[in-house]
N, C-alpha and C positions, 0 to 999 in steps of 0.2 A: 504493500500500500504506500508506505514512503517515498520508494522511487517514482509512484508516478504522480504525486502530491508535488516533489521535487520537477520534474517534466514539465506538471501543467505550471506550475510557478516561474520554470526559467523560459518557457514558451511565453506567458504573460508579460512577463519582464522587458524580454526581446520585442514582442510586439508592441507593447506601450511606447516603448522607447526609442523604436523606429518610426512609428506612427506620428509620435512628437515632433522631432525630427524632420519630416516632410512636412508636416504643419506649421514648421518657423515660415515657411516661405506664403503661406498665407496670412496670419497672423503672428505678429514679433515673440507678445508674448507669451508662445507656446513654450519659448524658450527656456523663460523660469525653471521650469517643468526641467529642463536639463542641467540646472545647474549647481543640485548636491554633486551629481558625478564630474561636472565641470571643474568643480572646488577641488574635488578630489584628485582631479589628473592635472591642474594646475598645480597643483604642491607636489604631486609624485617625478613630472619631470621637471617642474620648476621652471614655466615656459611664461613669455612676458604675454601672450595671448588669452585664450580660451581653452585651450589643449589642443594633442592632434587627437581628430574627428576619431580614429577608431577607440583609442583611449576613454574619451569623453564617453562615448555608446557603450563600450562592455563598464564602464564605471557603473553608469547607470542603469544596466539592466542587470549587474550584481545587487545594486540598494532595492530596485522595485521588484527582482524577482524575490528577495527579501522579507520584502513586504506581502507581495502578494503569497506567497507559501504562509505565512502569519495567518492573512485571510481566511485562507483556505482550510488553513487548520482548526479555525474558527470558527467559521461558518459552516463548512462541508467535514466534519472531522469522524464524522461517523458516516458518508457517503462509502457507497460499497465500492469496490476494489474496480470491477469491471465499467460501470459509470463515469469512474476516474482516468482508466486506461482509453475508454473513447471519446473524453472530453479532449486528455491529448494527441489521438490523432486526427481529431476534426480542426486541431488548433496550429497543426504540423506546416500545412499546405500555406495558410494565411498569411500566417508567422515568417514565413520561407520566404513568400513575395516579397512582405514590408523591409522585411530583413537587406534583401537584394535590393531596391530599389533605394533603399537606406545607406549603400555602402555604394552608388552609384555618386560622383562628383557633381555632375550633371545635374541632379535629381534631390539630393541633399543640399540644403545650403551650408550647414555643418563644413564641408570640404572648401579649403583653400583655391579660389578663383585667381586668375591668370599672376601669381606672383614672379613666374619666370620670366614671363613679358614685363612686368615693370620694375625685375634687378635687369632686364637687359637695357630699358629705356633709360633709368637713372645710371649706369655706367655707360651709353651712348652719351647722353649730356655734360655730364661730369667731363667727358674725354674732350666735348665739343668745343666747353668752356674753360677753357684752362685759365691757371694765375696769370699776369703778364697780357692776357688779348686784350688789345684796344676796344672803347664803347664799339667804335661802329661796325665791329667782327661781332660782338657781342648779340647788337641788335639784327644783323646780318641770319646769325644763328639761332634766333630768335623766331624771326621771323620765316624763316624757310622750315622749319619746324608745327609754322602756325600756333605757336605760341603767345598767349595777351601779354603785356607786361606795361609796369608802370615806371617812370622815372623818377628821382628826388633829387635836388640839390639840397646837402645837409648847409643850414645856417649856426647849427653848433654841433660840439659832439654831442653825438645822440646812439644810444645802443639801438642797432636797427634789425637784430636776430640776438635769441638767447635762446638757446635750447640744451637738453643736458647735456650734449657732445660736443656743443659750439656757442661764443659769442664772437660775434661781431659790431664792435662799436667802429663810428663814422665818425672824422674830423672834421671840422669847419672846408668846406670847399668840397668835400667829397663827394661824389654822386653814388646813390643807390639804384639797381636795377631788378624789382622786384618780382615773381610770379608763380605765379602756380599751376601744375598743369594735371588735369582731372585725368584719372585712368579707371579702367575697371575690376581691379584689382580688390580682395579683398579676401578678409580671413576671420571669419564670425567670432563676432559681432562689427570688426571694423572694416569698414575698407581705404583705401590710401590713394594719395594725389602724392602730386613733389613737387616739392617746394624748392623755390631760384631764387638766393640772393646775391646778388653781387656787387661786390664797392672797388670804385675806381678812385684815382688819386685826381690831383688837379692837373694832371700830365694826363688824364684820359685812357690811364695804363690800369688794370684789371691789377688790383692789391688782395683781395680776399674773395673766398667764393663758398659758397654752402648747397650743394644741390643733394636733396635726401630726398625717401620716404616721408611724407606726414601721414601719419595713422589719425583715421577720424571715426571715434565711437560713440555712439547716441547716447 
């Protein structure tokens, strides 16, 4: 009788929690729903995200099949052995789909979107913009890119980027050339643009440069 108490509990598990899962992409806060196990594979690999997606999912259909065997043994603890045994294979097939459609990239939003394409774009631009290019390479590059961008002449020093890995403070005469450029990129719950700052001297000679990932989470 245990093993198949145990069966229909990791089959409920797995289904909840892939079912969940495809439902972020309807509604956000399905999400919640995922985020004991989220917790859980955030501190196990120690990752500055949400987890990776298959971590995150057997997380949390270890806690809900947890749960649901609790239930079960609860409410159904005297259901006879063979009602048990065909509860789990009517549950096999189901379970099977959500499961597969859940471990689909495509299909799950859980799964990291085009992040190859935007380390390949941010070291394209990084390469494009080097220290030392004059503004009107700058804008050149810019613009063949189809990139917006804004200009500043600094009237004082003024810090014009601060971020954990970078500041960039500006001197009187100095121009900024600022931008950002939206990509499709993302890795649940954020996803990322990249960000371009660049300061030039009063020689019009490229002195500091910052082109990253910016991670945007709601």
């Amino acid at each position: 009788m245990a093993k198949y108490k145990i069966t229909v509990a990791l089959l409920c598990g797995a289904g909840f929690t892939s079912l969940v899962a495809l439902l972020i992409r309807v509604l956000l806060p399905f999400s919640l729903l995922l985020f004991p196990g989220g917790i859980l594979a955030h501190f196990t690999v120690r990752s500055d995200d949400f987890g990776p997606p298959l971590l995150v999912l057997a997380a949390n259909v270890l806690l809900y099949s947890a749960a649901a065997y609790a239930g079960i043994s609860f409410l159904y603890g005297g259901i006879a052995v063979q009602k048990m045994r065909l509860a789990a294979l009517r549950l096999v097939l189901p379970v099977a789909i959500l499961v597969g459609l859940a471990c689909i990239p495509a299909v799950d939003p859980l799964w990291p979107r085009g992040m190859t394409k935007l380390a390949e774009q941010e070291k394209a631009l990084q390469d494009a913009l080097p220290v030392g290019m004059s503004v009107k390479g700058a804008r050149n590059v810019l613009n063949s890119k189809r990139i917006q961008f804004q200009e500043q002449d600094e009237k004082s020093p003024e810090i014009v980027l601060q971020r954990q890995d970078k500041t960039i403070t500006a001197a009187v005469g100095d121009r900024v050339i600022s931008a950002r450029l939206e990509t499709e990129a993302s890795q649940f719950p954020c996803g990322y643009d990249i960000e371009v700052v660049l300061l030039f001297g009063p020689d019009q000679q490229m002195k500091d440069q910052y082109v990253h990932r910016l991670r945007l989470c709601p």
